[in-house]
C-alpha positions in Angstrom: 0.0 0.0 0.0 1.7 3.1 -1.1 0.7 6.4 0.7 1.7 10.1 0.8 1.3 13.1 2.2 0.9 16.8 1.1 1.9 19.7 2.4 -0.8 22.6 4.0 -1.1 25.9 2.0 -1.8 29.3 4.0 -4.9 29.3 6.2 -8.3 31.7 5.3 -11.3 32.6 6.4 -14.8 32.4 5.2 -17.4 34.8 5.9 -20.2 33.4 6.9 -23.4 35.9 7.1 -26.2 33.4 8.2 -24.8 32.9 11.7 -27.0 33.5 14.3 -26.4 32.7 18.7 -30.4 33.1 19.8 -31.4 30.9 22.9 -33.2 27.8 23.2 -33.9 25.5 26.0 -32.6 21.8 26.3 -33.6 19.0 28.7 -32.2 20.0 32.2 -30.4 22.9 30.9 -30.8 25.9 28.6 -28.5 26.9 25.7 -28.0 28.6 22.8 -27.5 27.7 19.3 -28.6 27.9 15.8 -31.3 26.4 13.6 -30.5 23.4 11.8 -33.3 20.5 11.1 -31.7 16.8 11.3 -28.9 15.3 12.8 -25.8 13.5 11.4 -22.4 12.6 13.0 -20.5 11.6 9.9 -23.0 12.7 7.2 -22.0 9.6 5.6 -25.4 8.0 4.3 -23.7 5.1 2.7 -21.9 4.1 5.4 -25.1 4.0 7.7 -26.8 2.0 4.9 -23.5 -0.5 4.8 -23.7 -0.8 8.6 -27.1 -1.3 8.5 -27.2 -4.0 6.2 -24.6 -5.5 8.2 -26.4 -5.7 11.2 -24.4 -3.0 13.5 -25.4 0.7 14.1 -24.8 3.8 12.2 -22.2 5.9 13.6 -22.5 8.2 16.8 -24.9 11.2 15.6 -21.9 13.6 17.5 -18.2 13.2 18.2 -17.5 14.0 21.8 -13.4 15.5 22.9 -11.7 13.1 25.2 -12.7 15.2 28.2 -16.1 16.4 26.8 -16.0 20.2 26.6 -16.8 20.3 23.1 -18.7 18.1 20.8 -18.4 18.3 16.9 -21.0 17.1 14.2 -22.0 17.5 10.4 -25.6 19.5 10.8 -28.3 19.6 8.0 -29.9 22.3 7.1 -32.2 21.5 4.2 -30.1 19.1 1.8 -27.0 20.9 3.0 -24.7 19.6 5.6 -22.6 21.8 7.2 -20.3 22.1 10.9 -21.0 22.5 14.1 -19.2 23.0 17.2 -20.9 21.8 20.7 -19.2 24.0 23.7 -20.4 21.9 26.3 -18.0 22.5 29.7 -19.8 25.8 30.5 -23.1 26.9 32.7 -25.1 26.6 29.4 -24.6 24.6 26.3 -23.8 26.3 23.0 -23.9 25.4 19.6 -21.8 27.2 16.7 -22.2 26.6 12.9 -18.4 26.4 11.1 -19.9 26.8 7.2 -17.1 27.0 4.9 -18.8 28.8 2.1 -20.0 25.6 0.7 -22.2 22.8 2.1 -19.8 19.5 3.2 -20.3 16.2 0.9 -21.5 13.2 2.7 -18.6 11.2 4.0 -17.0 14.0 5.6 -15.9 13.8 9.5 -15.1 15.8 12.1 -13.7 16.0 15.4 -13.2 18.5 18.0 -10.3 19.8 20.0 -9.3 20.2 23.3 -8.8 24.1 22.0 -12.1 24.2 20.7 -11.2 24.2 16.7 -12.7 21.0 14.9 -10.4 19.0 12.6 -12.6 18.0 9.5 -11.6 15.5 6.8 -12.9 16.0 3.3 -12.2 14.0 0.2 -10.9 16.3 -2.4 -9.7 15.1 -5.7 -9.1 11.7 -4.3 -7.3 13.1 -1.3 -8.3 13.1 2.3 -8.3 17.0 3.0 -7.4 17.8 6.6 -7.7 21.2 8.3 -9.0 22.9 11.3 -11.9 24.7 11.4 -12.4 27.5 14.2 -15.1 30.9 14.5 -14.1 34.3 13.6 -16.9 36.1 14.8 -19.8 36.6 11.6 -17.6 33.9 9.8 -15.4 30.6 9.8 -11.7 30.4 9.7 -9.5 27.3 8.1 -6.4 26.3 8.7 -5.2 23.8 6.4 -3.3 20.4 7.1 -2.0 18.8 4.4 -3.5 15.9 2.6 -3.1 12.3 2.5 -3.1 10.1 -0.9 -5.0 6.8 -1.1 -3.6 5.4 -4.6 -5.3 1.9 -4.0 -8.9 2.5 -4.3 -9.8 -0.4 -1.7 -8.3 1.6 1.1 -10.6 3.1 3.4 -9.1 6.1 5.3 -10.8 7.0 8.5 -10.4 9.5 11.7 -9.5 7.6 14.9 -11.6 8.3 18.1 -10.5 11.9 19.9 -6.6 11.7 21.8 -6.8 11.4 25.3 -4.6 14.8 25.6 -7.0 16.3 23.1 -3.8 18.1 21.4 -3.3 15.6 18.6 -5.2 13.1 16.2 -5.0 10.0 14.3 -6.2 8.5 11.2 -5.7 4.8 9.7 -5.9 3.8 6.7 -7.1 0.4 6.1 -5.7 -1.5 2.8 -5.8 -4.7 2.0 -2.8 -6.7 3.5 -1.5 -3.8 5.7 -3.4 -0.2 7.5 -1.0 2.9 7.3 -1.7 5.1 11.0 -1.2 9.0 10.2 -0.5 12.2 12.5 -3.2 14.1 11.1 -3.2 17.2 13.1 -0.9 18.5 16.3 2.3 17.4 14.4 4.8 19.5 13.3 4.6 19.4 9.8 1.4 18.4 8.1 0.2 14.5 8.4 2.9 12.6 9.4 3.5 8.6 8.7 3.7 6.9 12.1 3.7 3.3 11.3 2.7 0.2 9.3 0.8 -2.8 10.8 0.8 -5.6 9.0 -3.3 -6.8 8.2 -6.3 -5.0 7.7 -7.5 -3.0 10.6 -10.8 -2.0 12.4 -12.0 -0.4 15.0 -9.5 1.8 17.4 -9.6 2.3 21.1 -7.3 4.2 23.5 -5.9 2.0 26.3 -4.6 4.7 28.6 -4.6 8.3 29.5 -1.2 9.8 27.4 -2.5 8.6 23.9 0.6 6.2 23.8 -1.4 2.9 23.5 -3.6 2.4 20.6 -6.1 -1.3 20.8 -7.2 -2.2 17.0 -9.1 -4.9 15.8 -6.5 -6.8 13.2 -8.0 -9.4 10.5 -5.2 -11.7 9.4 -5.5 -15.1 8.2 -9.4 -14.6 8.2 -9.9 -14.1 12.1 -10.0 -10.8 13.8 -8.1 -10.0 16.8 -7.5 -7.5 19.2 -4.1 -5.9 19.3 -2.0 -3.1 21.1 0.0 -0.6 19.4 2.4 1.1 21.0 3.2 4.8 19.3 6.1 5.8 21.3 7.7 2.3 19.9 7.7 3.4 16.4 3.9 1.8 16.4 5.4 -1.9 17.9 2.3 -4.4 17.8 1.7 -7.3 20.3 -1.3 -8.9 21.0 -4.1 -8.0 23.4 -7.2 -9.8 23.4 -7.0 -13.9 21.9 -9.7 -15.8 23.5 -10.0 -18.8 21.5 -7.7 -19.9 18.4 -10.7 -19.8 15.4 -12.7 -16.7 17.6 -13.0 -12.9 16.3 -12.3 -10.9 19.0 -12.5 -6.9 19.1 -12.0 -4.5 21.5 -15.0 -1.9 21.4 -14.2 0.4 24.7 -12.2 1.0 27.5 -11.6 3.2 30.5 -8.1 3.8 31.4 -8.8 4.5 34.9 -10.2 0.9 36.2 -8.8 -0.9 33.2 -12.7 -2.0 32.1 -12.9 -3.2 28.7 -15.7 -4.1 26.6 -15.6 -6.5 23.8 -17.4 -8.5 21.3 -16.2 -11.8 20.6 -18.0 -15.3 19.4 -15.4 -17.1 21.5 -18.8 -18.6 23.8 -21.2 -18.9 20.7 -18.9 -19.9 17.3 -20.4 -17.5 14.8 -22.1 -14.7 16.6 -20.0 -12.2 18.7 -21.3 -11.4 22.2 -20.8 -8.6 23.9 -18.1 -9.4 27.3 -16.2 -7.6 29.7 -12.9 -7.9 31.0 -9.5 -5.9 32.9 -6.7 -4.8 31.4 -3.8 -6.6 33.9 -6.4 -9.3 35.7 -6.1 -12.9 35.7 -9.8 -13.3 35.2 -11.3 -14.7 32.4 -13.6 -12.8 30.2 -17.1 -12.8 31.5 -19.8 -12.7 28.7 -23.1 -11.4 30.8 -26.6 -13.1 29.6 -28.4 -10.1 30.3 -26.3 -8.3 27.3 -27.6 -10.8 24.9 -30.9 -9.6 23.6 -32.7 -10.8 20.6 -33.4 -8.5 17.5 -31.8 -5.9 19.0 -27.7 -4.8 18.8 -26.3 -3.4 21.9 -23.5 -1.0 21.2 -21.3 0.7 24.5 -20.9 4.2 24.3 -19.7 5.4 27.7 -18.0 4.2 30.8 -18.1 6.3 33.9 -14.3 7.3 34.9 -13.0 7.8 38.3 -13.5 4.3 39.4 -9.5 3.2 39.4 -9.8 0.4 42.1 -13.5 -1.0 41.4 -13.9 -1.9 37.5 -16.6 -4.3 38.3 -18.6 -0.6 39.4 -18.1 1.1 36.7 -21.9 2.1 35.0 -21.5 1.4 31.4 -24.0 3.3 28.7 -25.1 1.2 25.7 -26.8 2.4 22.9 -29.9 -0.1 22.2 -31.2 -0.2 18.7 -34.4 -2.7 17.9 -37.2 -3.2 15.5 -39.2 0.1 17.3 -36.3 2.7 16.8 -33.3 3.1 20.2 -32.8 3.6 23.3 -30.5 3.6 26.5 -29.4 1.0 28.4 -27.2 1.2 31.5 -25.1 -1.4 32.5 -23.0 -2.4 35.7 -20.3 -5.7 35.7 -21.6 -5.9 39.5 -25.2 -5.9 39.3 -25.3 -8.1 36.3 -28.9 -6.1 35.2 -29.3 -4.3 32.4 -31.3 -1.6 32.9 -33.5 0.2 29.9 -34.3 4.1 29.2 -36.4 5.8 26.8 -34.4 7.8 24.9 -34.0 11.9 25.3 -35.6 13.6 22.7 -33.7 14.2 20.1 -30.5 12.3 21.5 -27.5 12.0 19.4 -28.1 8.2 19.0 -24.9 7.1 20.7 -23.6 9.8 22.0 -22.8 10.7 25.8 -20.3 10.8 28.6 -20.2 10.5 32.4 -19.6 12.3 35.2 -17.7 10.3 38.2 -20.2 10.8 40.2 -22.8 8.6 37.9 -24.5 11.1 35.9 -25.4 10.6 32.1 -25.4 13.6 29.9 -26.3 13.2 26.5 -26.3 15.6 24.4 -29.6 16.1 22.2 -31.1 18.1 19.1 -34.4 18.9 17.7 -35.9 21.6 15.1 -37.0 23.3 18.3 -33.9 22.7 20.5 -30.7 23.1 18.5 -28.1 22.4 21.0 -29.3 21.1 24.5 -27.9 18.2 26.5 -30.4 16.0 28.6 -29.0 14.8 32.0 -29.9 11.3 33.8 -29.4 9.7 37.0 -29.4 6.1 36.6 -30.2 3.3 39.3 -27.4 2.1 41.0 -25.0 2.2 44.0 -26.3 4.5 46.8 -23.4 7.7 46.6 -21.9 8.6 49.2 -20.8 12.0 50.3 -17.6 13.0 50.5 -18.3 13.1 55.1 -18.9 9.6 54.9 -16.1 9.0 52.9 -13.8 10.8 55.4 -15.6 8.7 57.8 -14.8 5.7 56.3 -11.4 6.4 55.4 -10.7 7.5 59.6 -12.2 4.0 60.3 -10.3 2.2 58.4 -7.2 3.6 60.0 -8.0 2.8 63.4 -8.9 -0.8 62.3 -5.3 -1.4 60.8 -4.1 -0.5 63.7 -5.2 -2.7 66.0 -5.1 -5.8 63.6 -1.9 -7.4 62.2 -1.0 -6.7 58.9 -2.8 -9.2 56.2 -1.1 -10.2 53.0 -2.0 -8.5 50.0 -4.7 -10.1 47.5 -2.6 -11.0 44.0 -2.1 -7.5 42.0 -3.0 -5.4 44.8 -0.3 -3.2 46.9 0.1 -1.6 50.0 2.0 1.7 49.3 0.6 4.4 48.0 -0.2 4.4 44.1 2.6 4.5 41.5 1.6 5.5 37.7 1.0 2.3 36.2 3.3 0.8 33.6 1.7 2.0 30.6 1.6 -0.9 28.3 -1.5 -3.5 29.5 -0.8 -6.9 29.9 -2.5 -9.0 27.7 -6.2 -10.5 28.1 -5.0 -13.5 25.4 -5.7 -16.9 26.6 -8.2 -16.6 28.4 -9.7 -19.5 29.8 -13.3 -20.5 28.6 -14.7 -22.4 31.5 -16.5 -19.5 33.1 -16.6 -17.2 30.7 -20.8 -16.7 30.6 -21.9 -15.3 34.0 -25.8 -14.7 34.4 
């Protein structure tokens, strides 16, 4: 697969005389923002019909940053598709439209940045156009890239999910017998070659909080598998996830903090993947819950609340639910081994959302009437506890050690106060199969 990249010219700015910032009111918080009838993520229509077909869900109607101050989409308006930041870290939710003098062509995608600019990727000429897209007051400015030739026409190239650091981000590009991975934007000069993995790539999940390990879902010798890649190793590949021998297994979330992953394997049922969970650095198997398994329906993760670095099996999971009668939300803990079901916001940006540590949902929502809101829900599960009883605890806990001898440590647990992890995860592969379906 031969690939190359182009150099940026000078950045510009549009004017853009349509812009407007009048308030509306979202679902448990107002905003402002601007009219705009439907909602797309990607804008790619064939792509949701190929995914469709295929039996898994169209793509996220909005791209959240790794710490969710802004969101990014492609808005319609009419037939045209155009921009739009989310600022969503503030009192009030905002929306901003980022036209570029002409409407976008389906297939574009964009992303936002920890700065607030949005990095969109546009085919041009049979190119993949990168720049960065920011407002200028009445208009939009661009700031372009570089570019990034595909000569073989069966190479797909595709934005990764947003960096953890929210400074930098990634592209592959999927060919046949090998996927190129590109520094798109927050290098120094233009797109920037990082590495070549042998095998045809999917997927693409961050393992940890420096955007230094990279999970992708590898097809070689006509099974898929899980595997890390390491970009400060020149993009060094070992494996991460091999359950069985003749199993697909893929990688489809994961929370740095408590190491939770989620997956979808067929390792338990030989030709249909089921969604399981698992820890990055445990000697557990892979548990592959019953109550995930629901019929006519696929059941895609989304979110996993952060914060929870010593109790994965905690962790409330979001899943986006999509059946015969439209979708839904469904909230998920390892622990309670119950999956509970949510009517969807209105409007909600199917499979969309983030977290707060605390157990909160917020997902952000749009309708003809409400541009730019974000609706917030509290879930069932574990009762929270304030941060007194926390203290409490914590004061207890000290005056039991004391007056009890010291117990060994449980296998992978330590005494001393916590050191930053190592950062490369030790393989889930091998897994044994015995107990991997918990009810």
């Amino acid at each position: 697969m031969t690939m190359c990249a182009i150099e940026p010219s000078t950045g510009r700015e549009v004017p853009d005389p349509e812009v407007s910032g009048h308030g509306v009111s979202g679902h448990g918080v107002s905003g402002h923002g601007v009219s705009g009838h439907g909602v797309s993520g990607h804008g790619d229509t064939g792509h949701e019909e190929r995914t469709a077909a295929a039996g898994a869900p169209p793509p996220p109607g909005c791209v959240l940053s790794a710490d969710g101050s802004y969101g990014a989409r492609l808005a319609r308006e009419g037939d045209s598709l155009f921009p739009e930041r989310w600022t969503l870290d503030g009192p009030e939710p905002y929306a901003v439209p980022l036209r570029a003098g002409r409407p976008e062509e389906p297939g574009t995608e964009v992303q936002p940045m920890s700065d607030g600019r949005v990095l969109i990727r546009r085919l041009v000429d049979g190119r993949h156009a990168f720049s960065l897209l920011y407002p200028t007051g009445p208009g939009t400015g661009e700031v372009p890239l570089g570019a990034v030739a595909c000569p073989d026409g069966g190479t797909r190239l595709r934005l990764l999910p947003p960096a953890p650091c929210g400074r930098r981000a990634y592209a592959v590009a999927a060919g046949p017998r090998s996927t190129a991975l590109w520094l798109v934007a927050g290098g120094a000069f233009g797109p920037e070659h990082v590495a070549e993995i042998p095998g045809r790539c999917s997927g693409g999940v961050w393992l940890d909080r420096t955007g230094r390990m990279l999970s992708l879902d590898r097809e070689a010798g006509g099974r898929t598998k899980a595997v890390v890649v390491d970009l400060e190793r020149g993009g060094e590949v070992s494996p991460l996830l091999q359950i069985a021998e003749e199993s697909d297994d893929r990688v489809l979330l994961a929370d740095p903090d408590s190491g939770l992953l989620l997956i979808r394997s067929d390792a338990p049922s030989p030709g249909r993947g089921r969604l399981g969970w698992g820890v990055l650095g445990s000697t557990l198997p892979v548990r592959f819950p019953t109550c995930l398994r629901l019929s006519d329906c696929a059941v895609t993760p989304f979110a996993i609340q952060p914060g929870q670095a010593l109790t994965p099996e905690g962790c409330a999971v979001a899943l986006r639910v999509d059946g015969p009668l439209g979708s839904w939300v469904g909230v998920w803990r390892p622990a309670q081994r119950q999956l509970h079901h949510l009517p969807a916001p209105e409007g909600w940006l199917a499979g969309t959302g983030l977290w707060t540590a605390d157990g909160v949902l917020r997902l952000p929502c749009a309708t003809p009437a409400m541009p730019c809101g974000v609706a917030v829900l509290n879930p069932p599960g574990p009762k929270r506890r304030s941060e007194r009883d926390r203290g409490e605890e914590r004061k207890e806990s000290r005056k039991g050690s004391s007056a009890r001898p010291e117990q060994p440590s449980p296998e992978g647990e330590s005494t001393t106060p916590a050191v930053p992890a190592a950062p490369r995860p030790v393989p889930l592969q091998q897994a044994p199969l015995g107990r991997l379906v918990t009810k």
